[in-house]
C-alpha positions in Angstrom: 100.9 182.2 53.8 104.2 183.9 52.1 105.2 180.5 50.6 102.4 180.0 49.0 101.3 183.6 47.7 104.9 183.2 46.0 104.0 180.1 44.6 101.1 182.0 42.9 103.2 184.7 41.5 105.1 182.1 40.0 102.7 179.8 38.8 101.2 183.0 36.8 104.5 183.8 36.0 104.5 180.6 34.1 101.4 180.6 32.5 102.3 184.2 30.7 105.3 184.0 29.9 106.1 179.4 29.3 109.0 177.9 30.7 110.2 181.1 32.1 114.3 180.3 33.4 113.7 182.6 36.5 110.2 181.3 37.5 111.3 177.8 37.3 114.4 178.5 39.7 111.9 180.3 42.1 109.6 177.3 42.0 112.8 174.6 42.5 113.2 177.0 45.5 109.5 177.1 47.1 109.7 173.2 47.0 113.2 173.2 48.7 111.5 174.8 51.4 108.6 172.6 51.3 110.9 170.1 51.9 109.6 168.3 48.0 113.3 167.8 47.0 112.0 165.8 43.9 110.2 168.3 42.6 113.0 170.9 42.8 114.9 168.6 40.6 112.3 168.7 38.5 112.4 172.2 38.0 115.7 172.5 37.7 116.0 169.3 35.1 113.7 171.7 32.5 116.4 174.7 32.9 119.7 172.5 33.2 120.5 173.5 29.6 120.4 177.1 30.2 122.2 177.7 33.3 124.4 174.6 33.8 127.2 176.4 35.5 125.0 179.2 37.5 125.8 179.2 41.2 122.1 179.4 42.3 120.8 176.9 40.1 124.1 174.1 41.4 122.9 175.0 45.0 119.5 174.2 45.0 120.5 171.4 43.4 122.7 170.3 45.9 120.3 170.8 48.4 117.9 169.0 46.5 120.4 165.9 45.9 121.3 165.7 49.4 117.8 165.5 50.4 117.7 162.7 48.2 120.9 160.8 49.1 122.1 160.6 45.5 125.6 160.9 46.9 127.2 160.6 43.2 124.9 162.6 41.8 125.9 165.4 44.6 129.4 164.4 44.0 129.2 165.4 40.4 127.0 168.4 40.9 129.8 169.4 43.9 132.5 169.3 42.0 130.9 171.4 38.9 130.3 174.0 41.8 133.6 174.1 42.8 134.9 174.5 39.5 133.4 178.0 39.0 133.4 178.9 42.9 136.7 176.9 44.3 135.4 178.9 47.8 131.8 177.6 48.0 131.1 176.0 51.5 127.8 174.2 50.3 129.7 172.4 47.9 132.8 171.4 50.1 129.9 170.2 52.7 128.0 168.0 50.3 131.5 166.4 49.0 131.9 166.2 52.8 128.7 164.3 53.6 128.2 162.1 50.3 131.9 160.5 51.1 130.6 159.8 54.2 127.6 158.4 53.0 129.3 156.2 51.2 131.9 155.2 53.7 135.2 157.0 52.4 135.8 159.3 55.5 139.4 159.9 54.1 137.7 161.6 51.7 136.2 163.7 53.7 138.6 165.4 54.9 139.8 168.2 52.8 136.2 169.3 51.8 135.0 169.5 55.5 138.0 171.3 56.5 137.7 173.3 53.7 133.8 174.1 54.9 135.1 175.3 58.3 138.1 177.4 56.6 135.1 179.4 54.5 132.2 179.5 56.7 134.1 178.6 60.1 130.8 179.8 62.0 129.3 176.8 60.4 129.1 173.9 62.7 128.1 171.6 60.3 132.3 171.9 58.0 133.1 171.0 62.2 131.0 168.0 62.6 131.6 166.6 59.4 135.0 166.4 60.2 134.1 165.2 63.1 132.5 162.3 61.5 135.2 161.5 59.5 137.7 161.6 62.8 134.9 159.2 64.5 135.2 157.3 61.5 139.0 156.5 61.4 138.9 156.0 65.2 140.4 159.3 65.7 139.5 160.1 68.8 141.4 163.2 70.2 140.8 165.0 66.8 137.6 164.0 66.5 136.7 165.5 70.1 138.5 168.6 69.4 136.1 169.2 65.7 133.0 168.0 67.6 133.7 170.4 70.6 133.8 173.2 68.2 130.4 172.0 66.5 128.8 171.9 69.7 130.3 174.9 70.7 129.0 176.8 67.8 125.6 175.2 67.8 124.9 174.1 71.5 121.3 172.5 70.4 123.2 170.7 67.2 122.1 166.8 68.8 124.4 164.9 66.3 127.0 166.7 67.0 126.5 165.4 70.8 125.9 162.2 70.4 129.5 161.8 68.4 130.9 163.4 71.4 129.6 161.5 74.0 131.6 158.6 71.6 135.0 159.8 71.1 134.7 161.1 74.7 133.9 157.7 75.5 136.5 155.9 73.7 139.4 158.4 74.8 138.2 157.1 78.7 137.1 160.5 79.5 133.8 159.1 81.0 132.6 161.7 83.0 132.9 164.7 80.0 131.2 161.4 78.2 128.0 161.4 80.4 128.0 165.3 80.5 127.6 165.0 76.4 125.2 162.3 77.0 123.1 164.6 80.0 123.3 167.8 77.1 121.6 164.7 74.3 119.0 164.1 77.2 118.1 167.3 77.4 118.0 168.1 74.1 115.8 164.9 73.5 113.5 166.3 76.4 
Protein backbone atom coordinates (compact mmCIF):
# COMPACT_ATOMS: atom_id res chain seq x y z
CA UNK A 1 0.00 0.00 0.00
CA UNK A 2 2.16 2.99 1.49
CA UNK A 3 5.38 1.48 0.04
CA UNK A 4 4.30 1.32 -3.10
CA UNK A 5 2.13 4.72 -3.49
CA UNK A 6 5.75 6.17 -2.51
CA UNK A 7 7.38 4.38 -5.09
CA UNK A 8 4.97 6.17 -7.47
CA UNK A 9 5.65 9.61 -6.14
CA UNK A 10 9.10 8.89 -6.86
CA UNK A 11 9.07 7.23 -10.00
CA UNK A 12 7.10 10.56 -11.26
CA UNK A 13 9.40 12.40 -9.44
CA UNK A 14 11.97 10.99 -11.78
CA UNK A 15 10.37 11.23 -14.85
CA UNK A 16 9.91 15.28 -14.33
CA UNK A 17 12.56 16.28 -13.03
CA UNK A 18 15.85 13.22 -14.40
CA UNK A 19 18.17 11.93 -12.10
CA UNK A 20 16.71 13.87 -9.21
CA UNK A 21 19.57 13.32 -5.99
CA UNK A 22 16.60 13.22 -3.52
CA UNK A 23 14.31 10.82 -5.53
CA UNK A 24 17.04 8.50 -6.04
CA UNK A 25 17.87 8.33 -2.15
CA UNK A 26 14.12 7.78 -1.61
CA UNK A 27 14.07 5.01 -4.12
CA UNK A 28 17.59 3.34 -2.55
CA UNK A 29 15.30 3.48 0.49
CA UNK A 30 11.86 1.82 -0.76
CA UNK A 31 14.11 -1.16 -1.98
CA UNK A 32 15.92 -1.34 1.48
CA UNK A 33 12.62 -2.04 2.77
CA UNK A 34 11.81 -4.35 0.06
CA UNK A 35 14.58 -6.14 1.13
CA UNK A 36 16.22 -5.60 -2.99
CA UNK A 37 19.60 -4.54 -1.39
CA UNK A 38 21.07 -4.55 -5.10
CA UNK A 39 19.00 -2.30 -6.34
CA UNK A 40 19.50 0.29 -3.48
CA UNK A 41 23.14 0.16 -4.55
CA UNK A 42 22.11 0.98 -7.60
CA UNK A 43 20.50 3.93 -6.76
CA UNK A 44 22.90 5.07 -4.65
CA UNK A 45 25.96 4.20 -7.33
CA UNK A 46 24.09 7.12 -9.84
CA UNK A 47 24.26 9.72 -6.84
CA UNK A 48 27.73 8.66 -5.22
CA UNK A 49 29.28 11.67 -6.83
CA UNK A 50 27.16 14.15 -5.32
CA UNK A 51 26.75 13.20 -1.84
CA UNK A 52 29.76 10.97 -1.03
CA UNK A 53 30.12 11.99 2.55
CA UNK A 54 26.18 12.48 3.36
CA UNK A 55 25.15 10.58 6.39
CA UNK A 56 21.90 9.16 4.89
CA UNK A 57 23.26 8.28 1.70
CA UNK A 58 26.53 6.08 3.77
CA UNK A 59 23.65 4.42 5.83
CA UNK A 60 21.55 3.02 3.35
CA UNK A 61 24.48 2.03 1.93
CA UNK A 62 25.61 0.22 4.74
CA UNK A 63 22.58 -1.46 5.06
CA UNK A 64 22.54 -2.29 1.62
CA UNK A 65 26.22 -3.81 1.81
CA UNK A 66 25.51 -5.78 4.77
CA UNK A 67 22.63 -7.35 3.08
CA UNK A 68 25.00 -8.23 0.57
CA UNK A 69 27.92 -9.51 2.65
CA UNK A 70 30.46 -7.34 0.87
CA UNK A 71 32.27 -7.12 4.26
CA UNK A 72 35.21 -4.78 2.63
CA UNK A 73 33.08 -2.97 0.82
CA UNK A 74 31.15 -2.17 4.32
CA UNK A 75 34.44 -1.85 5.79
CA UNK A 76 35.37 1.01 3.56
CA UNK A 77 31.88 2.58 3.50
CA UNK A 78 32.11 2.21 7.64
CA UNK A 79 35.00 3.84 8.05
CA UNK A 80 33.97 6.99 5.56
CA UNK A 81 30.92 7.18 8.07
CA UNK A 82 32.83 7.38 10.90
CA UNK A 83 35.04 9.90 9.62
CA UNK A 84 32.27 12.58 9.40
CA UNK A 85 30.15 11.02 12.45
CA UNK A 86 32.95 9.35 14.87
CA UNK A 87 29.50 8.65 17.09
CA UNK A 88 27.43 6.66 14.42
CA UNK A 89 26.29 3.16 15.92
CA UNK A 90 25.37 1.81 12.36
CA UNK A 91 28.67 2.20 11.35
CA UNK A 92 30.58 0.86 14.52
CA UNK A 93 27.95 -2.31 14.02
CA UNK A 94 28.77 -3.05 10.41
CA UNK A 95 32.70 -2.74 11.29
CA UNK A 96 31.52 -5.02 14.09
CA UNK A 97 29.82 -7.62 11.91
CA UNK A 98 32.06 -7.61 8.60
CA UNK A 99 35.23 -8.45 11.09
CA UNK A 100 33.38 -11.14 12.12
CA UNK A 101 32.42 -12.15 8.91
CA UNK A 102 35.65 -12.48 8.04
CA UNK A 103 36.99 -14.15 11.14
CA UNK A 104 38.97 -11.16 12.91
CA UNK A 105 36.82 -11.10 16.22
CA UNK A 106 39.73 -8.97 17.76
CA UNK A 107 38.65 -6.63 15.63
CA UNK A 108 35.63 -6.51 16.65
CA UNK A 109 35.94 -5.40 19.63
CA UNK A 110 36.17 -1.74 19.86
CA UNK A 111 33.38 -1.04 17.22
CA UNK A 112 30.90 -3.33 19.05
CA UNK A 113 31.62 -1.81 22.25
CA UNK A 114 31.54 1.25 20.79
CA UNK A 115 27.81 0.36 19.39
CA UNK A 116 26.59 -0.40 22.92
CA UNK A 117 28.41 2.92 24.34
CA UNK A 118 26.10 4.97 21.70
CA UNK A 119 23.00 3.11 21.35
CA UNK A 120 23.36 0.89 24.59
CA UNK A 121 19.55 0.04 24.18
CA UNK A 122 20.71 -1.71 21.16
CA UNK A 123 21.11 -5.36 21.61
CA UNK A 124 22.63 -6.05 18.52
CA UNK A 125 26.48 -3.50 19.80
CA UNK A 126 25.79 -6.50 22.94
CA UNK A 127 25.69 -9.54 20.78
CA UNK A 128 28.21 -8.66 18.58
CA UNK A 129 30.49 -8.44 21.24
CA UNK A 130 29.18 -11.28 22.23
CA UNK A 131 30.24 -13.00 19.18
CA UNK A 132 33.51 -11.85 19.30
CA UNK A 133 33.88 -13.12 23.16
CA UNK A 134 32.35 -16.64 21.83
CA UNK A 135 34.91 -16.29 19.29
CA UNK A 136 38.14 -15.96 21.41
CA UNK A 137 36.62 -18.67 23.80
CA UNK A 138 35.78 -15.99 26.15
CA UNK A 139 33.35 -17.37 27.98
CA UNK A 140 32.58 -15.38 31.20
CA UNK A 141 32.56 -12.19 29.09
CA UNK A 142 30.89 -13.41 26.44
CA UNK A 143 27.89 -14.62 28.85
CA UNK A 144 27.91 -11.30 30.57
CA UNK A 145 27.45 -9.26 26.68
CA UNK A 146 24.99 -12.04 25.61
CA UNK A 147 22.90 -11.71 28.81
CA UNK A 148 22.50 -8.11 28.21
CA UNK A 149 21.47 -8.82 24.45
CA UNK A 150 18.91 -11.12 25.53
CA UNK A 151 17.99 -8.97 28.20
CA UNK A 152 17.24 -6.16 26.02
CA UNK A 153 15.69 -8.17 23.29
CA UNK A 154 14.15 -11.29 25.02
CA UNK A 155 12.88 -12.73 21.41
CA UNK A 156 16.55 -11.90 19.85
CA UNK A 157 17.19 -16.07 18.90
CA UNK A 158 20.97 -15.58 18.06
CA UNK A 159 21.48 -14.00 20.85
CA UNK A 160 20.26 -17.33 22.67
CA UNK A 161 21.70 -19.72 21.00
CA UNK A 162 25.41 -18.08 21.77
CA UNK A 163 24.27 -18.25 25.31
CA UNK A 164 23.16 -21.54 25.60
CA UNK A 165 27.24 -22.04 24.34
CA UNK A 166 29.21 -20.00 26.57
CA UNK A 167 26.78 -21.14 29.24
CA UNK A 168 27.71 -24.44 28.23
CA UNK A 169 31.33 -24.25 28.10
CA UNK A 170 31.58 -22.27 31.53
CA UNK A 171 29.78 -25.76 32.99
CA UNK A 172 26.82 -23.84 33.97
CA UNK A 173 24.46 -26.65 32.37
CA UNK A 174 21.39 -26.01 33.89
CA UNK A 175 21.31 -21.86 32.95
CA UNK A 176 22.60 -23.79 29.48
CA UNK A 177 19.35 -25.75 28.99
CA UNK A 178 17.20 -22.74 30.29
CA UNK A 179 18.84 -20.67 27.14
CA UNK A 180 18.28 -23.70 25.05
CA UNK A 181 14.17 -24.08 26.52
CA UNK A 182 13.93 -19.90 25.76
CA UNK A 183 15.53 -21.03 21.69
CA UNK A 184 12.65 -23.77 21.82
CA UNK A 185 10.29 -21.61 22.44
CA UNK A 186 11.18 -19.11 20.35
CA UNK A 187 11.57 -21.67 17.46
CA UNK A 188 7.80 -22.83 18.43
Amino acid sequence: GLLHEAEKTVNACLEGFGDNTGAHMIRANIAIERKQPAKALEHLAIIADQRPRDLQFLSLRIEALLKLHRWEDCRQTCRTTLEVDPHNALAHIGLARSALHLDQPEEAMEPALAATGFQYGNPRGHFLLGVAWVMQQQWEAATQALGIATRLAPHFYPAWRYLALALRRLGKLDAADGALIKLKLLRD
